[in-house]
C-alpha positions in Angstrom: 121.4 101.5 136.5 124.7 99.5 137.8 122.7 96.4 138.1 121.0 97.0 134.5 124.6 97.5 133.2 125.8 94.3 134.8 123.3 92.2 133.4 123.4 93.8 130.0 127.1 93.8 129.9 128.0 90.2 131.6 129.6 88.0 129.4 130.6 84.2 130.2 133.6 84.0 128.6 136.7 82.0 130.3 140.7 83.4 130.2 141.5 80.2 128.1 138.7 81.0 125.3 140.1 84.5 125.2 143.5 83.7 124.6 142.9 81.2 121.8 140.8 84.0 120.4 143.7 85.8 120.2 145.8 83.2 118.3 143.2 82.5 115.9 143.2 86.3 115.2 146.9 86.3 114.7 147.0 83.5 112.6 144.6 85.1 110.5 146.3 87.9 110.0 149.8 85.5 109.5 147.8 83.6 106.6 146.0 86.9 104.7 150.1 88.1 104.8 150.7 84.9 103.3 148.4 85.1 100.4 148.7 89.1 99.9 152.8 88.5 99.5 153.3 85.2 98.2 156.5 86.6 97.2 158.2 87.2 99.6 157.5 84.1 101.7 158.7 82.2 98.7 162.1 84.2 99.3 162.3 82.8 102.7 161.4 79.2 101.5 163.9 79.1 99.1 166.6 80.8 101.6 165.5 77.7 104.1 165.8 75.3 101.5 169.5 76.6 100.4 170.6 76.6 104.3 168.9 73.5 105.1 168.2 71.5 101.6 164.5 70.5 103.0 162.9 71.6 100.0 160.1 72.6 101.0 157.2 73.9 98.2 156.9 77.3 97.4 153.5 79.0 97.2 151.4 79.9 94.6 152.7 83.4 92.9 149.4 84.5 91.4 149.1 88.4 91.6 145.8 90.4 91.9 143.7 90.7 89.0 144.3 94.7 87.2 141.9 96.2 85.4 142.0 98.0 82.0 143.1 101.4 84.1 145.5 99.8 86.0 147.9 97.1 84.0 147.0 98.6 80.7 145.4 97.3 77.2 142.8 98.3 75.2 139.0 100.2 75.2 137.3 98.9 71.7 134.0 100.1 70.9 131.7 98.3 68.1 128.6 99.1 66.3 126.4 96.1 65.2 125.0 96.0 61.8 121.4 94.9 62.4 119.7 96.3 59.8 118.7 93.1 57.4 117.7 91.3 61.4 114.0 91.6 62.5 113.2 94.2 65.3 112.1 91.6 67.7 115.5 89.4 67.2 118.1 92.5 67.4 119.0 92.4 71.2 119.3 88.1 70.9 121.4 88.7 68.0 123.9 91.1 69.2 123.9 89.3 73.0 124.8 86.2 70.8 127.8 88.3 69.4 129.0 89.8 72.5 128.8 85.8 73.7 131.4 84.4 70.7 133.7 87.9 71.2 134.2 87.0 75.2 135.0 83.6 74.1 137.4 84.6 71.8 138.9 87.0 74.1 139.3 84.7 76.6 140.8 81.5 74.7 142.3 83.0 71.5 143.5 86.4 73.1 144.0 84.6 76.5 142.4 87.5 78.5 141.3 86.2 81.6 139.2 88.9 83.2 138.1 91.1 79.7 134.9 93.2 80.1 132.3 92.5 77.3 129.1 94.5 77.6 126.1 95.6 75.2 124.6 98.7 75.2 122.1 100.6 73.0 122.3 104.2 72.0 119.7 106.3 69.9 118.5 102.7 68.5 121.6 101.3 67.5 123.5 97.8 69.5 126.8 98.6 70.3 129.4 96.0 71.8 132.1 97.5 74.5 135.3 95.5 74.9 137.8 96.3 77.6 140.9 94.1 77.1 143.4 94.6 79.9 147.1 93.5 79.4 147.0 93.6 75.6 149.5 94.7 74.2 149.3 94.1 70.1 145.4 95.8 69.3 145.7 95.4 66.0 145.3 91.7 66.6 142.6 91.8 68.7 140.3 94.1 66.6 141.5 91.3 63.3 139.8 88.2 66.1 137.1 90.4 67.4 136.1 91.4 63.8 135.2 88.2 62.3 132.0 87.2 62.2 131.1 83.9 64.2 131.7 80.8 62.3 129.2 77.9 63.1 129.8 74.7 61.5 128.3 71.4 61.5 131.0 69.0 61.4 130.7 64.4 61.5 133.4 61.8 62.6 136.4 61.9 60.8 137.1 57.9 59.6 139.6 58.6 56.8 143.2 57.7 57.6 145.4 61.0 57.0 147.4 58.7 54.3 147.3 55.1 52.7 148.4 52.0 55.0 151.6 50.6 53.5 151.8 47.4 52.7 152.9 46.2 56.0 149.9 48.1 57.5 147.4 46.8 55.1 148.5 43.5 55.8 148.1 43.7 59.2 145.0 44.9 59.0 144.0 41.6 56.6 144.8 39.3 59.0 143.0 41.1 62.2 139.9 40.9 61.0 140.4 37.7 58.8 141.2 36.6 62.3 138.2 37.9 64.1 135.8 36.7 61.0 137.3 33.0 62.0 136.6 33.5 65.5 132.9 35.1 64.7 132.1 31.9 62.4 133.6 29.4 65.2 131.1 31.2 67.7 128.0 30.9 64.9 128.9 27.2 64.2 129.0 26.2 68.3 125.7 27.9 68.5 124.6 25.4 65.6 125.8 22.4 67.3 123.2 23.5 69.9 126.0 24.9 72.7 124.0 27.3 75.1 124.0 30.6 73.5 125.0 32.5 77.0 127.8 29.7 77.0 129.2 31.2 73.9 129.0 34.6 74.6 130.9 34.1 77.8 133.7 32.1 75.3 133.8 34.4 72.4 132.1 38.2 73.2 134.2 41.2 73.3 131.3 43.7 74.1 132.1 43.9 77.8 128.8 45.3 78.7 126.7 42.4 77.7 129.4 39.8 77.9 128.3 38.6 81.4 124.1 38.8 80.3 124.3 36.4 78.1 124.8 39.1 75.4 121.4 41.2 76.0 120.9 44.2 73.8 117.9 45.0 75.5 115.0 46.2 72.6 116.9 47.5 70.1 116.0 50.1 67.2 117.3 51.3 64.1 118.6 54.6 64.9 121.2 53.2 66.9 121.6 49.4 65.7 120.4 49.7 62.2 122.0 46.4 60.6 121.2 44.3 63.9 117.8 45.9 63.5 116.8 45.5 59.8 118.4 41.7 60.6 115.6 41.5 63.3 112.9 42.9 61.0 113.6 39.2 59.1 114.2 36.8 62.0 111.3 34.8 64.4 111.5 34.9 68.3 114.0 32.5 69.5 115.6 32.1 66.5 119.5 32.6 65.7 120.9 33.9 62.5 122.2 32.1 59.9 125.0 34.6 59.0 127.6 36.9 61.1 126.2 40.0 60.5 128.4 43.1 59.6 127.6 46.5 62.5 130.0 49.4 63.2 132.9 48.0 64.6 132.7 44.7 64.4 130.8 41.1 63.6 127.8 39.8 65.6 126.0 36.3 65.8 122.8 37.2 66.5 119.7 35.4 68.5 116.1 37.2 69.0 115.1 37.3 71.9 111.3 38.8 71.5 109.2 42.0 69.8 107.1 44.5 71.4 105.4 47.3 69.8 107.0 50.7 70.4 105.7 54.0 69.1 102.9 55.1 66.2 104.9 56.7 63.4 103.1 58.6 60.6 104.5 59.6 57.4 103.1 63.3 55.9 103.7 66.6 53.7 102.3 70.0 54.5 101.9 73.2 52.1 102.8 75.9 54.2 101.8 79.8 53.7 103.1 81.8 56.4 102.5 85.8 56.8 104.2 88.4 57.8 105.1 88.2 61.5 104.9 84.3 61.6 108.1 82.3 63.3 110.6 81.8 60.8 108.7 83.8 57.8 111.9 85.8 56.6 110.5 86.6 53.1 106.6 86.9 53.8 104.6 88.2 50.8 101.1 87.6 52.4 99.1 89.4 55.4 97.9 86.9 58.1 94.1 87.2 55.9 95.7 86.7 53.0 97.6 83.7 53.6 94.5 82.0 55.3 92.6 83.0 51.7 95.5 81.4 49.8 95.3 78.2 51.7 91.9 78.1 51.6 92.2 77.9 47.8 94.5 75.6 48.1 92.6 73.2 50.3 89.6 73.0 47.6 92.0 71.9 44.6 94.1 69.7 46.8 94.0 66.0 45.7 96.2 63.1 46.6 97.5 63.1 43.3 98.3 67.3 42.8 99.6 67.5 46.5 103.4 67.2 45.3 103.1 69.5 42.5 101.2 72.1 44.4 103.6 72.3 47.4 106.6 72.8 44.9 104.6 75.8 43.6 102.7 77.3 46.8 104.3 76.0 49.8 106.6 79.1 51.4 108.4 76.5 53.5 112.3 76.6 52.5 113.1 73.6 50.2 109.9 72.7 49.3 110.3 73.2 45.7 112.6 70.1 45.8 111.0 68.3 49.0 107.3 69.0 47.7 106.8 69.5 51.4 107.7 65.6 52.8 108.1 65.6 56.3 109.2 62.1 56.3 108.0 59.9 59.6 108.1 61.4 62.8 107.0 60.5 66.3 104.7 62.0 68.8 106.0 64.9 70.1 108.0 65.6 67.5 106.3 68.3 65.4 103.8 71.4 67.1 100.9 70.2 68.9 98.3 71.7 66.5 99.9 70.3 63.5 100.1 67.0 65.1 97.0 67.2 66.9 95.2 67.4 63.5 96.9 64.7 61.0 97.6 62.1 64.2 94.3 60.3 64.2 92.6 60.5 60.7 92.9 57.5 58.2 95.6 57.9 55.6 95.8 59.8 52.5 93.1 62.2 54.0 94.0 65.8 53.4 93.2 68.2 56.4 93.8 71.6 57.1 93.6 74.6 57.3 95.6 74.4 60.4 96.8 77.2 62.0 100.6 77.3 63.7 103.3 79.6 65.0 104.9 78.9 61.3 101.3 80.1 59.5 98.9 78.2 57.9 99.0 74.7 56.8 97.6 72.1 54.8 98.2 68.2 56.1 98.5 65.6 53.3 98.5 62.1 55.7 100.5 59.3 53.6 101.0 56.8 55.8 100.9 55.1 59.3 103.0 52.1 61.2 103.2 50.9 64.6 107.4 50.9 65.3 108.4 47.1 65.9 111.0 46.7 68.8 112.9 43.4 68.6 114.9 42.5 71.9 118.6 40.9 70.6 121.7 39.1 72.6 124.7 39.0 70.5 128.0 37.3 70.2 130.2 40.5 69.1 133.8 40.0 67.8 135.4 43.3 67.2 137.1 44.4 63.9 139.5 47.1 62.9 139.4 50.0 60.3 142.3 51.7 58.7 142.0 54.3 61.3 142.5 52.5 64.1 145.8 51.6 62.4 146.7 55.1 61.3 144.2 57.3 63.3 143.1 60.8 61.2 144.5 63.7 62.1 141.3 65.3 63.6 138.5 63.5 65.2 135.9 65.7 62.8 135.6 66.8 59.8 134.0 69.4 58.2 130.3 68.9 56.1 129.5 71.8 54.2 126.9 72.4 56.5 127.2 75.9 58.2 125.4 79.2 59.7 124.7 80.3 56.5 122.1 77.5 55.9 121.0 77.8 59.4 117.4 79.8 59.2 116.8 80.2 63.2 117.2 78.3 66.3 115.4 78.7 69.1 114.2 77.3 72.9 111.1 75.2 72.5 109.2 72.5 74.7 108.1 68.9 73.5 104.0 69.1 73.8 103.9 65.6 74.9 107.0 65.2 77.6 107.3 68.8 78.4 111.4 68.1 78.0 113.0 71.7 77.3 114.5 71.4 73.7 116.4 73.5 70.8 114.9 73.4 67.4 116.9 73.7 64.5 115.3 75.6 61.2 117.6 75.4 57.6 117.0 76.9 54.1 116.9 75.0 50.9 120.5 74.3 50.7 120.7 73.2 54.4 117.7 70.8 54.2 119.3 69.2 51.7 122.6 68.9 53.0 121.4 67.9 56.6 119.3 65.5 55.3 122.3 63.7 53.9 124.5 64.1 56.7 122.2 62.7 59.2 121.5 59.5 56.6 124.8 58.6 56.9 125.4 59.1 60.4 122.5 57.9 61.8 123.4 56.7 65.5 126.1 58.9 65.2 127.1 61.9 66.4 127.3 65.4 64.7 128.9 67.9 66.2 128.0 71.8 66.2 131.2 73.6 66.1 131.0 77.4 67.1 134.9 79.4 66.2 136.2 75.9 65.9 134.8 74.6 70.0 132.4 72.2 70.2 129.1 73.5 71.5 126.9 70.4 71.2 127.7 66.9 70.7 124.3 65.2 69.8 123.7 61.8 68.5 121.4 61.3 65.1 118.1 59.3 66.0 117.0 59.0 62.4 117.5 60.7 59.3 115.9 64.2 58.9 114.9 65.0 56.0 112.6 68.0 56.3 114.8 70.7 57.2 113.6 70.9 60.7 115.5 68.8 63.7 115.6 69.2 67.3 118.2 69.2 69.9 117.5 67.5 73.4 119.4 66.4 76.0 118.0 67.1 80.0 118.3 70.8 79.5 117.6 73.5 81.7 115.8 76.3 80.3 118.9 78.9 81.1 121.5 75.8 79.2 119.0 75.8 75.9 118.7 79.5 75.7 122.6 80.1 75.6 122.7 77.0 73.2 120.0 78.7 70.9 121.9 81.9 71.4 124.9 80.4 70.4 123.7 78.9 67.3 121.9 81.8 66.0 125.3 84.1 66.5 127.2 81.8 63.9 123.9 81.5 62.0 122.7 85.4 61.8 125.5 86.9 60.6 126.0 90.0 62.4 128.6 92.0 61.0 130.3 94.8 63.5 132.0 97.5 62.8 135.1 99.0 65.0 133.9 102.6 65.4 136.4 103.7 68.6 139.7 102.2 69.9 141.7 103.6 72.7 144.7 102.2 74.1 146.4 102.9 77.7 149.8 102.3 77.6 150.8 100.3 81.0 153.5 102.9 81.8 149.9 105.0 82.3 148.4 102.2 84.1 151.5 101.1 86.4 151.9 105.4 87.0 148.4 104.9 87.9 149.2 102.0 90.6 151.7 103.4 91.9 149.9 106.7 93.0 146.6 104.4 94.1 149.1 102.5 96.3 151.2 105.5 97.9 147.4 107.3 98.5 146.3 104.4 100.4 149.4 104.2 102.0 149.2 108.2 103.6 145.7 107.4 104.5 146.1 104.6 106.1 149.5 106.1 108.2 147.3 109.2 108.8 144.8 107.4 110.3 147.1 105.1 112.3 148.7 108.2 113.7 145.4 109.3 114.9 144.2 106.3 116.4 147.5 105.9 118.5 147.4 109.8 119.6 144.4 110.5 120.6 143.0 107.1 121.8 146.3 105.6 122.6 146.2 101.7 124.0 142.6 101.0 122.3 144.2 103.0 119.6 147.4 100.4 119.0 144.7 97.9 119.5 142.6 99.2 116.5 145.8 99.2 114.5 146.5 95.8 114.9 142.9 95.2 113.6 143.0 97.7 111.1 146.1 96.0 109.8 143.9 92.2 110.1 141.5 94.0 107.9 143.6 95.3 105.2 145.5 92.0 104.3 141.9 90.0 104.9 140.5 92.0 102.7 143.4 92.0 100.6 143.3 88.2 100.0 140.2 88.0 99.7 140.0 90.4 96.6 142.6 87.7 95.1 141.4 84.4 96.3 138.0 85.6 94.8 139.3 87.0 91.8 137.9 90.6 92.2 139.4 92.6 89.4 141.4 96.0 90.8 140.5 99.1 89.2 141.4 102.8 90.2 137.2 102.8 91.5 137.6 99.7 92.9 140.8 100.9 95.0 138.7 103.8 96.0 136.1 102.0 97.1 138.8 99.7 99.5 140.2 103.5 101.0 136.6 104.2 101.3 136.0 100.4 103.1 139.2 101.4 105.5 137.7 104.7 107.1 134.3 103.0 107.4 136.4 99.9 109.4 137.7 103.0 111.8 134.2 104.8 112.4 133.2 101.5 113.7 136.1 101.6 116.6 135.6 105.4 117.2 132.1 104.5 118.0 133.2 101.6 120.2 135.6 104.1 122.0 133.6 107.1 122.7 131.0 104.8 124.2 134.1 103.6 126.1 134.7 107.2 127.1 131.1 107.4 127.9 131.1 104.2 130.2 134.6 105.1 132.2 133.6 108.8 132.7 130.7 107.2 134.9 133.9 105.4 136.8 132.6 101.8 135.8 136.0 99.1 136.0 137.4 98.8 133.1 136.1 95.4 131.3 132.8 96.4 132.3 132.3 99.5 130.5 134.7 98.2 127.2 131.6 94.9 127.5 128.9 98.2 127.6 130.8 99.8 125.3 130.9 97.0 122.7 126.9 96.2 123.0 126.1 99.9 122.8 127.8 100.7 120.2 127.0 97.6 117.8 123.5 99.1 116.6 124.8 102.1 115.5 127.3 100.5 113.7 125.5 97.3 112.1 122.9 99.7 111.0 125.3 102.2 109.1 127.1 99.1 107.6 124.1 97.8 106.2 122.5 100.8 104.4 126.1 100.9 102.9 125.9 97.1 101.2 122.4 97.8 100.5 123.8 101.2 98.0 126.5 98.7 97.0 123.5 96.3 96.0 122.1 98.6 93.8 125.2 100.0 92.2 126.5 96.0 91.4 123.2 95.6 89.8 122.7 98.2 87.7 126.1 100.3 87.6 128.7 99.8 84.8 132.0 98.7 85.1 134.1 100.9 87.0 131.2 102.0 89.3 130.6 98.3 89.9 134.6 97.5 90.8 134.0 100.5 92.9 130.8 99.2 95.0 132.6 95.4 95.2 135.1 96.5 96.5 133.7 98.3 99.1 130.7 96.0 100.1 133.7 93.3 100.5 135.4 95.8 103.1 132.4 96.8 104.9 131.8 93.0 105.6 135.1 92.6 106.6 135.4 96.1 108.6 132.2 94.8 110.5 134.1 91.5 111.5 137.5 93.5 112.6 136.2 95.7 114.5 133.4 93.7 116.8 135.3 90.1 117.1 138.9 91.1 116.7 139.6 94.4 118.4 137.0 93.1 121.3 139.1 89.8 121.4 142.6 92.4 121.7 141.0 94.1 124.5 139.6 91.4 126.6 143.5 90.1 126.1 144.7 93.6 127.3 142.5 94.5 130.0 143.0 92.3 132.6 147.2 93.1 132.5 146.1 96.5 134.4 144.8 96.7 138.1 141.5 98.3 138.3 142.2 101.5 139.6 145.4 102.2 137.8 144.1 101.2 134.7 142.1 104.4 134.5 144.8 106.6 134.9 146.4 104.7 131.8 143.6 105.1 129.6 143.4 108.7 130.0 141.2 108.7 132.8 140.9 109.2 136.7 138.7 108.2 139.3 137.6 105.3 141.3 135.1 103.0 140.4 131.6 104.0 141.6 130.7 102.2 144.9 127.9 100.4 143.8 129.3 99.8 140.7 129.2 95.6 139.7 132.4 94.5 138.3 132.4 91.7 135.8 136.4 91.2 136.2 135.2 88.0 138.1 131.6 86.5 139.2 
């Protein structure tokens, strides 16, 4: 058996490793102190800075993050009005609210760690909001009552007042100035000077001032005047005008034309049924919309198609659209609707065709192949009157809000597969978004949600149908909280404040206060016990009992772990698991010196003995704490982070730094008195092996 033990127990590790061990342990301990009481070492800094005018930095004065029970605030509970919402879009609806009320919480409340949860009972959504450190309710139930406001808002160009006279004239001779210098670059073009020549003299577009002014293949959503002045021009050839753009003047050269995409021009009378996407007033069954279409179809002519989608069509806005869809792309509209009207000759009516959105009629009016022309330019900026007197805010509003938003939703473009959001508005929407992206094409529009920006995009062309979709690399996770978010401000959930409870923070600091002087007794209790009946390995498990505390301590801060009364508890729970693991570790000691092995040799036993026992206890703990993170509520799951944190940290303690105290300690006593100090007599057994020294 001696030999076993000696093979078992025999551990290569030098005097000098051991003793750096140590410091590292201390200084670990020194730094957790550090970041537990920042306080008090900034005391010290600023005595040392007073004595010695250093002026050294203080620390960071953060504190730990209380929960509702602890600092105070207030417990709101709401009921969601979801009655006019479809079954099937309830629990999106009221996830979207519970989304815009953190939000506010956090920004317009400042709340940094509030607790925002849904949860249904007997069939109705409610919304719980725990709001800790709030002092005035009554103003967080007026923001948390609102309904979400979603707004579509376009760059704001209009100076917040007219120039004056000094202003205006300024502004005169800037751009009479840079309509000198455009002309001057148009005529030295003329005279036949290298056009690259005089882009490097006269350009102020820095990106294509050193490529001889190269646009690359330009289109109309983005350069619509340099485009439609393409549209007119002949390869090679340079214009014989400046040309007005956005922002400035350009002398313009074509460069060459490609073809781009197929575009097709079409209208569509739609008859959806009840349970289609986006059919909020169905009148028809699935068999009777596809017998209304039907009867449709064999009437349909070229020449009735307008009137009879402004009587039939169910599609929002058709009764002024007459069902245009204007001219769209591949890829942009659902695969079977563009799978049918893509390839047959124009002004051929097809259909039925079945979609997601019900059934549909195609009416094909036209068809063009997209003409990309490849432009350099010579670009000479100009100013506006707000780049003299800037607006007060960068947007402004449309008209355009969640009321006239219908749906949004995740969807995926059949031909690229790219993860999109598609946008769905009533009549009044279509209308107004039609205009707004008409005269902001290659501009952005911006969807506002509680006055912050959710989504930035840029207007490819104008839309016109009441349909439009949002890309822009998503992820699939980033489009459904975009969707989300759009359908909060456009479904207009109303709630309704049915409990409110408020802890006064006398309650919660009484509450502290008592957590802190129980966790205090504990701890001393156990201390004295350690020290009394374990003495020397118990001093040695204080000093790592301590370690533990302040690293757990600062870890629960530098993570952000919010403190609750459970969560506290589950910390006091963490501290008397961290001590079972050296009581193991000591009666195996017991175990080894009782069978009168040296000292190092049966604390190395004792350690690799006792480190089953004790990883496999620790680890059915986390895995509880697992399962009461995931599906626990709040306090239970403050309770079980808390104490899978200390577990994690207990298991560290007690196998690297009480082991690392120990090796430090043992080898100050001889081995036989060394027994008699550790509560034990006898000499080592003869044919024991000592690992002391190889």
């Amino acid at each position: 058996m001696a030999n076993k033990y000696s093979k078992s127990a025999n551990v290569n590790v030098s005097r000098l490793q051991i003793k750096w061990r140590t410091i590292g342990a201390v200084a670990l301990l020194v730094v957790s102190l550090i970041v537990v009481f920042p306080g008090q070492v900034n005391g010290s800094i600023d005595w040392i800075n007073n004595k010695a005018n250093l002026g050294f930095p203080k620390l960071p004065a953060a504190g730990f993050n209380l929960g509702l029970d602890l600092q105070g605030g207030a417990h709101l509970v709401y009921q969601a009005k979801t009655d006019t919402i479809p079954g099937k879009d309830r629990a999106n609806a009221v996830e979207g609210v519970r989304d815009v009320i953190e939000r506010r919480v956090r920004g317009g409340l400042g709340v940094a760690e509030p607790l925002v949860q849904t949860t249904q009972v007997s069939g109705e959504y409610r919304v719980i909001v725990e709001l800790p450190g709030i002092t005035d309710v009554n103003q967080a139930i007026k923001m948390i009552g609102e309904t979400p406001v979603l707004e579509f808002k376009e760059e704001n160009k209009e100076p917040p007042r007219d120039l004056t006279k000094e202003e205006q004239k300024q502004l005169t001779d800037y751009n009479k100035a840079a309509n000198g210098k455009a002309v001057e670059a148009l005529a030295e073009v003329k005279k036949g000077t290298a056009f690259g020549d005089v882009v490097k003299k006269y350009s102020e577009d820095e990106k294509t001032k050193n490529n001889e002014g190269d646009l690359g293949f330009v289109t109309a959503d983005f350069y619509p005047e340099i485009y439609g002045w393409a549209k007119t021009a002949k390869d090679g050839e340079v214009g014989n005008k400046v040309v007005v753009s956005t922002g400035g003047l350009n002398v313009l050269k074509r460069l060459a034309t490609k073809d781009g995409e197929k575009e097709v021009s079409a209208s569509h009378i739609l008859i959806c049924y009840i349970g289609a996407t986006g059919c909020d007033k169905a009148k028809y069954t699935k068999d009777q919309a596809k017998a209304k279409i039907e009867e449709l179809k064999k009437t349909a002519t070229v020449a009735n198609f307008a009137q009879l989608a402004k009587e039939n069509s169910t599609e929002p806005g058709a009764d002024q659209s007459a069902g245009d869809l204007g001219w769209f792309k591949k890829g942009r509209m659902v695969e079977a609707f563009e799978k049918a009207v893509w390839d047959v000759p124009v002004n051929t009516i097809v259909g039925p065709i079945e979609t997601e959105f019900g059934y549909h009629i195609i009416w094909k009016k036209g068809e063009q192949q997209e003409k990309l022309y490849q432009v350099a330019r010579v670009f000479v900026a100009t100013k506006q009157k707000t780049d003299i007197v800037p607006p007060t805010s960068e947007w402004k509003e449309t008209g355009l809000s969640g009321k006239q938003l219908k749906r949004a939703e995740v969807t995926q473009n059949s031909s690229s597969g790219e993860i999109q959001v598609s946008l769905q508005f009533d009549a009044e929407g279509t209308k107004l978004f039609g205009e707004i992206t008409t005269r902001n094409t290659g501009k952005p529009v911006a969807i506002f949600l509680d006055g912050t920006p959710i989504s930035t995009p840029r207007v490819n062309e104008p839309i016109l149908s009441g349909s439009a979709v949002i890309t822009g690399a998503f992820d699939l996770q980033e489009a459904k909280v975009l969707a989300q978010r759009l359908n909060s401000g456009a479904l207009p959930v109303a709630v309704e404040l049915v409990s409110q409870q408020k802890v006064d923070a006398s309650l919660g600091s009484d509450s502290l206060t008592k957590s802190i002087y129980a966790g205090l007794i504990g701890f001393l209790a156990v201390i004295i016990f350690m020290i009394l009946y374990y003495r020397l390995p118990g001093v040695i498990a204080v000093v790592a009992l301590a370690l533990y505390a302040a690293l757990s301590l600062a870890i629960f801060k530098l993570v952000g772990v919010t403190l609750t009364l459970s969560g506290i508890a589950g910390f006091i729970l963490s501290v008397g698991m961290a001590v079972d693991a050296n009581v193991l570790i000591f009666e195996r000691l017991k175990e080894e010196l009782r069978l009168h092995k040296t000292l190092r040799g049966a604390m190395e036993e004792a350690f690799v003995r006792s480190w089953p026992s004790i990883r496999d206890s620790n680890i059915t703990t986390l895995i509880s704490c697992v399962f009461l993170i995931w599906l626990g509520g709040g306090f239970v799951r403050g309770f079980a982070v808390t104490l899978s944190i200390g577990v994690l940290v207990s298991m560290f303690t007690a196998i690297s730094i009480t082991r690392t105290f120990m090796r430090f300690i043992a080898p100050l006593f001889n081995e036989y008195g060394n027994h008699l100090f550790w509560g034990y007599s006898g000499k080592p057994a003869e044919n024991e092996v000592s690992t002391t020294k190889k």
